[in-house]
C-alpha positions in Angstrom: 60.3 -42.5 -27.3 62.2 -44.6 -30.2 65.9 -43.7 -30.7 67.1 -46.3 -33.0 66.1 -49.7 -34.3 68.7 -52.5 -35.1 68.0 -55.5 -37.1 70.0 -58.6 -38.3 69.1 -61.5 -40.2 65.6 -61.3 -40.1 63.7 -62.8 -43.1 65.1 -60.3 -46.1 67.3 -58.2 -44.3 70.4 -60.4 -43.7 73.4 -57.9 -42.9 72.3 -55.2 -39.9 69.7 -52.6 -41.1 69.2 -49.5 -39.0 66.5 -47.1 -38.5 66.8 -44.0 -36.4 64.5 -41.7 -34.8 67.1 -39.0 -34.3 68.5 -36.2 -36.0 70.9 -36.7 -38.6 73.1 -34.0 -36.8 72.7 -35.5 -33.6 75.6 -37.8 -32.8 75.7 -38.0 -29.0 74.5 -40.2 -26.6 72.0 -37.4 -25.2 71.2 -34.1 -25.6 73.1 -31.6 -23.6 70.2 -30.0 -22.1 68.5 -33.9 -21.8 65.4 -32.9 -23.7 65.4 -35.5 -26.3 61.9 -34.1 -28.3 64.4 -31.6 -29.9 67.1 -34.2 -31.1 64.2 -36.8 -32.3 62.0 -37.3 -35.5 57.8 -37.7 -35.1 57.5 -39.8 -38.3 59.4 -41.9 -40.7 58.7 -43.6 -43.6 59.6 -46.4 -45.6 59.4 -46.1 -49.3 60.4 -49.2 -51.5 59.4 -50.9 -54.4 57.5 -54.1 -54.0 58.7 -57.1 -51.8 62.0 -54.9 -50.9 61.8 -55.6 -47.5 59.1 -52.5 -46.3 57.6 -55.0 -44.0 60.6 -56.8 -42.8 61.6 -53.4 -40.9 58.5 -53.0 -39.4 58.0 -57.3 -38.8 61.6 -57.2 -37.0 60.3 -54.2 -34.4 57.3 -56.3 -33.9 58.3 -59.4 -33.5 60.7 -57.9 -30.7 58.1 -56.1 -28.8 56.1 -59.7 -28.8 58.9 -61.8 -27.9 59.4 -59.3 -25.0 55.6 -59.0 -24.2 55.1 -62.9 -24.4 58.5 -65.3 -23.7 57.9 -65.1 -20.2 55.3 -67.9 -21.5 57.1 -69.8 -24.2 58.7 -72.2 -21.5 57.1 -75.3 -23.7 57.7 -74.3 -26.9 59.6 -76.8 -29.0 61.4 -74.0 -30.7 62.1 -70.5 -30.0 60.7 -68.7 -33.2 63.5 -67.9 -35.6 63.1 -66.2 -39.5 66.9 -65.9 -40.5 67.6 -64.6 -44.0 67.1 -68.2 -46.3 68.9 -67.4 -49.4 72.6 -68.1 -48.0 73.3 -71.1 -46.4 75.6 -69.8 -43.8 72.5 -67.4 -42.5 70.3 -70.1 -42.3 72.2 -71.4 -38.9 73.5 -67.7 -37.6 71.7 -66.2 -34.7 69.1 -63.4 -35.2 69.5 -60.1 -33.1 67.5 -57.3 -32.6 68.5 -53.9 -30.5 66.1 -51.1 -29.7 67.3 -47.8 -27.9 64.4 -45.6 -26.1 63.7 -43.2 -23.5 61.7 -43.9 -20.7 61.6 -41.2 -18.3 63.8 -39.0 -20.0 66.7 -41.3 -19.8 67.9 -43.2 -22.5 67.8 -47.1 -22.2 69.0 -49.7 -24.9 67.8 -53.1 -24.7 68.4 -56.2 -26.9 68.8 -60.0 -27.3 70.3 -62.2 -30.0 68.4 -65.6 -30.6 68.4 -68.8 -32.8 65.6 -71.6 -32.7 67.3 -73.1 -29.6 66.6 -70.5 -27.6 68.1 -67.0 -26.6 71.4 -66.7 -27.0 72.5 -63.0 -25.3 70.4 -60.5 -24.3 71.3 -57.0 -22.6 70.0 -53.7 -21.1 72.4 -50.8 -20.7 70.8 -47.3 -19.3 72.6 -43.8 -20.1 71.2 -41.7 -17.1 73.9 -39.2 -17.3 75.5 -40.1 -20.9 77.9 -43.0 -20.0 76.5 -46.4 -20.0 75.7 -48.5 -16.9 75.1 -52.2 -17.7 72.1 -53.4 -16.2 72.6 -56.2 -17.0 73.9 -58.9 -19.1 73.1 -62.6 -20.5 75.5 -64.6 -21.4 74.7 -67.8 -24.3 75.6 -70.4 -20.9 72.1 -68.5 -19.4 74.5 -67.2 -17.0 73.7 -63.6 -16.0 75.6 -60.2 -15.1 74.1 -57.8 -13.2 74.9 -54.1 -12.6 75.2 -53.0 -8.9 72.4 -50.2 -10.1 70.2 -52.9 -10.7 67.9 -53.2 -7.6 65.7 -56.1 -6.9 65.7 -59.8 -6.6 67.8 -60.9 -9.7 69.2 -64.2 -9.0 66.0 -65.7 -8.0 64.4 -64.4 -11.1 67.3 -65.3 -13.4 66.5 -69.3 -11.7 62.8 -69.3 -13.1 64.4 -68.3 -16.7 64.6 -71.2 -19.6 66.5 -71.0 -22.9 62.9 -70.3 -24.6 62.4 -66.7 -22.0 63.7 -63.3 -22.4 64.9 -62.3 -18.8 62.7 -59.1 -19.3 60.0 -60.7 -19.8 60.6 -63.5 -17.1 61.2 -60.4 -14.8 58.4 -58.2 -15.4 55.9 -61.2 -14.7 57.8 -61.1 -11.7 57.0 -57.9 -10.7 60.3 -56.5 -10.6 59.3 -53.1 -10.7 62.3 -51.2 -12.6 62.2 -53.7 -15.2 58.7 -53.7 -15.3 58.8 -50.6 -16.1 60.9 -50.7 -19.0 59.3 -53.7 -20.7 56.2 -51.2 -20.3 57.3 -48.9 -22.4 58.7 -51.4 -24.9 55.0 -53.4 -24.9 52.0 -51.1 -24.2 53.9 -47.6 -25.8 54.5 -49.6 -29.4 51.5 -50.4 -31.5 51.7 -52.3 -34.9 48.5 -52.5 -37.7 50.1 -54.8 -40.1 48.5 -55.0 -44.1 46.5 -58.1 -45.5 43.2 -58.8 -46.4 42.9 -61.1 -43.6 43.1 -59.0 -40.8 39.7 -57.1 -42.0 38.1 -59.0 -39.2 40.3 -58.3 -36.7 40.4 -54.5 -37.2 36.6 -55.1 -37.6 36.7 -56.8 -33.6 39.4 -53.6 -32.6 36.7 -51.1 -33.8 34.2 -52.9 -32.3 35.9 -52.8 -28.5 37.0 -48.9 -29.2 33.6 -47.8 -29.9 32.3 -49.3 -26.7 34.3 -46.3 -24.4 32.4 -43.0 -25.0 35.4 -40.8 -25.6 36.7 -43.5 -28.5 33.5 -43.3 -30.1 33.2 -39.0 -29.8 36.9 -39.4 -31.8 35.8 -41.8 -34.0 32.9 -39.4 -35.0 34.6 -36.4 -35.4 37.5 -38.6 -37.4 34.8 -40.3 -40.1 33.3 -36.0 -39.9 36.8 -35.2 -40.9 37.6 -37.8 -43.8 34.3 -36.7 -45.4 32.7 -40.5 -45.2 29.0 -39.3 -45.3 29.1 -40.6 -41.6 26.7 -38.6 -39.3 27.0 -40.5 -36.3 28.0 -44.6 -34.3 26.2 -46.1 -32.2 27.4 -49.2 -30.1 25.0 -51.7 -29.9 23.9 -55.0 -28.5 22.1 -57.5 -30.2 20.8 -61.0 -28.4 21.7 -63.7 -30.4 18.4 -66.1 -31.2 17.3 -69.2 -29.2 19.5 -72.0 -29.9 22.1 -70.3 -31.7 24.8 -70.9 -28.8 24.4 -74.0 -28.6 24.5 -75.1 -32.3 27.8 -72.8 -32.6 29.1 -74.7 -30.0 27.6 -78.0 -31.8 29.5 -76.9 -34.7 33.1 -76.3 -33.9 32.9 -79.3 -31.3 32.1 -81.4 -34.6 34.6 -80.0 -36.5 37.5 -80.3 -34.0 36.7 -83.5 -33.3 38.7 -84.9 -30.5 39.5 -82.9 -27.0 43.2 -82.6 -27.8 42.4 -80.9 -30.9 39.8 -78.2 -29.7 40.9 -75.1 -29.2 40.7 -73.2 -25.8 37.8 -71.5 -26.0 36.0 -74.5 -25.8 37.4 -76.2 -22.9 37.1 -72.4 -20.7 34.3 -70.8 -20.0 35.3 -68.1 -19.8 37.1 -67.8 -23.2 33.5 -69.0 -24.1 31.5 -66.4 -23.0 34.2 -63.7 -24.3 33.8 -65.1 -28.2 30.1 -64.9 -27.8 29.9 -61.7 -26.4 32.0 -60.8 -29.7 29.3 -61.9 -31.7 26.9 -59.8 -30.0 28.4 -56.3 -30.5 27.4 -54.6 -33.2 28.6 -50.9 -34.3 25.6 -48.9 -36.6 26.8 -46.4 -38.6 24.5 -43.5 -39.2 23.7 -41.6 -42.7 22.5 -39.1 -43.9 19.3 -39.4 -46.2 17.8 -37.6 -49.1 14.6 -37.2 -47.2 16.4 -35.4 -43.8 16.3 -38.8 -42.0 18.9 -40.8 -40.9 19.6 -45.1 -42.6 21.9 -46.9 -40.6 24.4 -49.6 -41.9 26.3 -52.0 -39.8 30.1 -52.1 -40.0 30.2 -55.3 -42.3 28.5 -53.3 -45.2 30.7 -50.4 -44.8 33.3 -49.8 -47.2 36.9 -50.9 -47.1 37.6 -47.1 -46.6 35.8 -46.7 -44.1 37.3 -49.6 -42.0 40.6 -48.5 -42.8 40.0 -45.2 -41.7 39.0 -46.1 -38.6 41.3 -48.5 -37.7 44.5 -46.7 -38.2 43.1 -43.3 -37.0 41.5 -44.4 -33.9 45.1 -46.1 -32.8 46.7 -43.2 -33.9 44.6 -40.8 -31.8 45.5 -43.3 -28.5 49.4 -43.3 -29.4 49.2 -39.2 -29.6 47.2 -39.4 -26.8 49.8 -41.5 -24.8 53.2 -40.8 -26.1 53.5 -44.3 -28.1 55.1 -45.4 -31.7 52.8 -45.9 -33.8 53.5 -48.5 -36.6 51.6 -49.2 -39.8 52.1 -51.2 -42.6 51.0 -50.1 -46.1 49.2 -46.6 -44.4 48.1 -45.7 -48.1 46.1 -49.1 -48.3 42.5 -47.6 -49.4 43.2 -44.2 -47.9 43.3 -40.9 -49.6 46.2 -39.8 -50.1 44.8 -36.5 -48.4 43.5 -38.2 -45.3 47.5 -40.0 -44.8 48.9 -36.6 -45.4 46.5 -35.0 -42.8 47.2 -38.3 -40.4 51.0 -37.6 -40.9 50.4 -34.3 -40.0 48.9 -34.9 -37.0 52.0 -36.4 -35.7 54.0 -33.7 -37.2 52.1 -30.7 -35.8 53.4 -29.6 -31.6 50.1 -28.3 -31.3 48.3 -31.6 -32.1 51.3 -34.2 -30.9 52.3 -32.5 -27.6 53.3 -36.1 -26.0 56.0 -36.8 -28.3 54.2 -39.8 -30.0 56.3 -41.2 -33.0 55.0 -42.6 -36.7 56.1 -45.3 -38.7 54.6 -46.4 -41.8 55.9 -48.5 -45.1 53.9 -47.2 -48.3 53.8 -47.0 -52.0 52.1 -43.6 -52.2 55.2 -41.5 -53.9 52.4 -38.3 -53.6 53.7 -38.2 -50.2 57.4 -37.3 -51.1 55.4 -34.1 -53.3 55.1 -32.7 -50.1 58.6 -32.0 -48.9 58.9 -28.9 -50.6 56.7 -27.4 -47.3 53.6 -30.0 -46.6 53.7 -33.3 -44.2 57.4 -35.0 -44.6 61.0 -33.6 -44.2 63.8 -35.3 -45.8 64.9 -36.6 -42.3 61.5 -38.2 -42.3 62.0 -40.3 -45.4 63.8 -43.8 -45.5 64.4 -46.5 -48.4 64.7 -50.1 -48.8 66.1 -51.8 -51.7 67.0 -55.2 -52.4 70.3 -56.7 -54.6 70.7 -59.3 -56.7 71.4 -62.0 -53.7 67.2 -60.8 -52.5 69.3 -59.0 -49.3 67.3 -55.9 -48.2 69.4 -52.1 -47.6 67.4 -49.6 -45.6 69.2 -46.1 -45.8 67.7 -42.5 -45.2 66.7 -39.9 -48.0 69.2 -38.0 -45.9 72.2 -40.1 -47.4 71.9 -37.9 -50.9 72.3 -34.1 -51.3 68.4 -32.5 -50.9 68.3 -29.0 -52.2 64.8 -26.7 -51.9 64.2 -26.8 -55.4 64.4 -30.5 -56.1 61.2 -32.3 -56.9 61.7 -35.4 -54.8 59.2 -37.5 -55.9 60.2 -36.6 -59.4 63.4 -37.6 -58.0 62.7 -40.6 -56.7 60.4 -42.1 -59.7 63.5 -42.0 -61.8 66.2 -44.2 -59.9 68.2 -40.8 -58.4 67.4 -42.6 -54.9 67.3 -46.4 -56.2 64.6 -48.3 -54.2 62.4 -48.8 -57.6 61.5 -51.2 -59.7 63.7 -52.2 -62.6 60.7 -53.8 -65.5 62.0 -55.2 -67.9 59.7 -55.0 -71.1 61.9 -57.4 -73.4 61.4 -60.2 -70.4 57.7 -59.2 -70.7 57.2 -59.3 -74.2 59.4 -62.9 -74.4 56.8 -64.0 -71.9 53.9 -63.1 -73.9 55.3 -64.4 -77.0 56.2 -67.8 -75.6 52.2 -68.0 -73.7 50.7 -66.9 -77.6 
């Protein structure tokens, strides 16, 4: 479960920006009866006006979780990867840092590393199992480590295999050191990002694909398109044999344009990795209509609508993170949805009866319909954050919960008309000059 998120210099946000999961009352570091589901929030979202910093938030989380998923490999990297804030010269050469506290089997846990293109500069876990912290442990910029007497396990040896590129976390759960294996678990496979761009239509497209291959995946999927009204009866998963000669004069192909061995990516040069891609182009998903004549017309998932893909890409997820207990992070969650169907997806996380694991939502959206609903529908003012950015292009992120909310106010009204910033300030006399000088 997601406490808090700290982020500093990270692309637009420059000074720290924090986001936390936990009541605004709430001010201690647990709960006094150590059920942390009563002190937490299920959903929050980020409202902002274009490019002012929405993304960043949810970038920063994810780049953490992936540097902590996949460090443990970065050992030849030229360059640990680094996106300070560019619009200052003085942030340009400053260190990044990123802090995340979370449960994990009811006990809080805060982890976090600072890091520059060199390499990682600090990094730390603390653990609060009775609510005063106990330093697991402790990096220091030499690479030289501190480790807390609670730590159990083989922690010199693992600290020798660690390079200035590797988080120790990471370098330790490969490992298999089995209480910190443990926590970069629930920081890896419990946090789930769908990010927004046009480009990734064909990798949602494969993650469909994979989901509807498990029969209880594809029963949800049903009953989700059912749900959203799509005009979708049933999905099949399907297998289609590619035709003679086809493998090899797709292999012909990207040989040809790669060119030389050190060029070509990996796939070609493993077999395995081979066989993998074209078994990717052999599943096919058929999606099952309705007809005027009774019958059924089936249309593969390439002529479906861009609906219908986003519908099941960011409900399907969402269903596995209820399922599981995990945050659930998506960029843009209005992006060719209803604004019914993210209301009734919000909901779901909302609702003890549906979200009995504790699973958490974040999302970044433009959809102000959404802040309609406080007044007794899907979001509470906890659940509502801003991001803004000055004049120097640096990002603030600060909760609805900062500014008086009464019962009767009409906070998307509210909103629309600068009483919270966060929206865009057009200028019409810069427009009109524009126009005039392009006549």
């Amino acid at each position: 479960m997601l406490l808090r998120f700290r982020v500093t210099n990270h692309r637009s946000i420059r000074d720290t920006a924090e986001l936390s999961m936990t009541s605004s009352g709430f001010s201690a570091t647990r709960p006094a009866d150590g059920d942390w589901g009563v002190v937490t929030n299920r959903v929050a979202g980020i409202f902002g006006s274009n490019a002012s910093g929405k993304t960043t938030v949810l970038d920063a989380l994810e780049f953490a979780r992936t540097a902590v998923r996949d460090s443990a490999h970065w050992t030849d990297r030229e360059f640990f990867p680094h996106e300070p804030f560019l619009l200052d010269n003085s942030s340009r050469g400053e260190t990044s840092a990123y802090e995340i506290d979370f449960t994990a089997q009811h006990v809080r846990y805060t982890y976090g590393f600072e890091s520059d293109r060199s390499g990682v500069q600090s990094e730390w876990l603390h653990s609060f199992p009775s609510g005063r912290k106990r330093v697991l442990f402790e990096r220091e910029p030499s690479g030289d480590m501190e480790f807390g007497r609670s730590l159990k396990g083989e922690n010199q040896r693992i600290a020798r295999l660690m390079g200035p590129h590797n988080l120790f976390l990471s370098v330790a759960s490969q490992a298999n050191h089995q209480e910190l294996r443990a926590v970069r678990h629930c920081l890896v496979r419990d946090f789930s990002y769908i990010p927004f761009s046009d480009d990734k239509r064909s990798s949602r497209i494969r993650s469909i694909r994979k989901w509807i291959e498990d029969d209880k995946a594809r029963r949800s999927a049903e009953s989700l398109l059912r749900f959203a009204d799509l005009g979708i009866l049933r999905i099949t998963a399907e297998h289609r044999k590619l035709p003679e000669g086809t493998v090899s004069t797709m292999r012909g192909i990207v040989e040809a344009a790669f060119g030389s061995d050190e060029a070509k990516p990996s796939f070609l040069t493993d077999d395995g990795e081979w066989r993998d891609l074209l078994e990717e182009q052999q599943k096919e998903i058929g999606f099952w209509h309705s007809a005027d004549d009774g019958g059924e017309f089936r249309l593969d998932i390439a002529q479906e609508s861009s609906g219908t893909v986003s519908w099941l890409s960011v409900a399907v997820p969402a269903l596995q993170a209820i399922e599981s207990g995990g945050v659930f992070a998506v960029d843009e969650l209005d992006a060719s949805l209803h604004p019914h169907l993210v209301a009734a997806l919000i909901e779901l996380f909302k609702s003890p009866d549906f979200n009995r694991s504790g699973a958490q939502l974040l999302f970044a959206s433009h959809d102000t319909s959404l802040l309609g609903h406080l007044a007794g529908g899907a979001l509470d003012r906890e659940d509502v954050w801003f991001t803004e950015k000055d004049r120097q292009g640096v990002t603030a992120l600060y909760p609805l919960t900062d500014f008086p909310v009464k019962r009767d106010h009409n906070i998307e009204r509210r909103y629309l008309s600068g009483r919270y910033g966060s929206v865009p300030q057009i200028s019409w006399s810069d427009l009109r000059t524009a126009l005039e000088v392009g006549s």
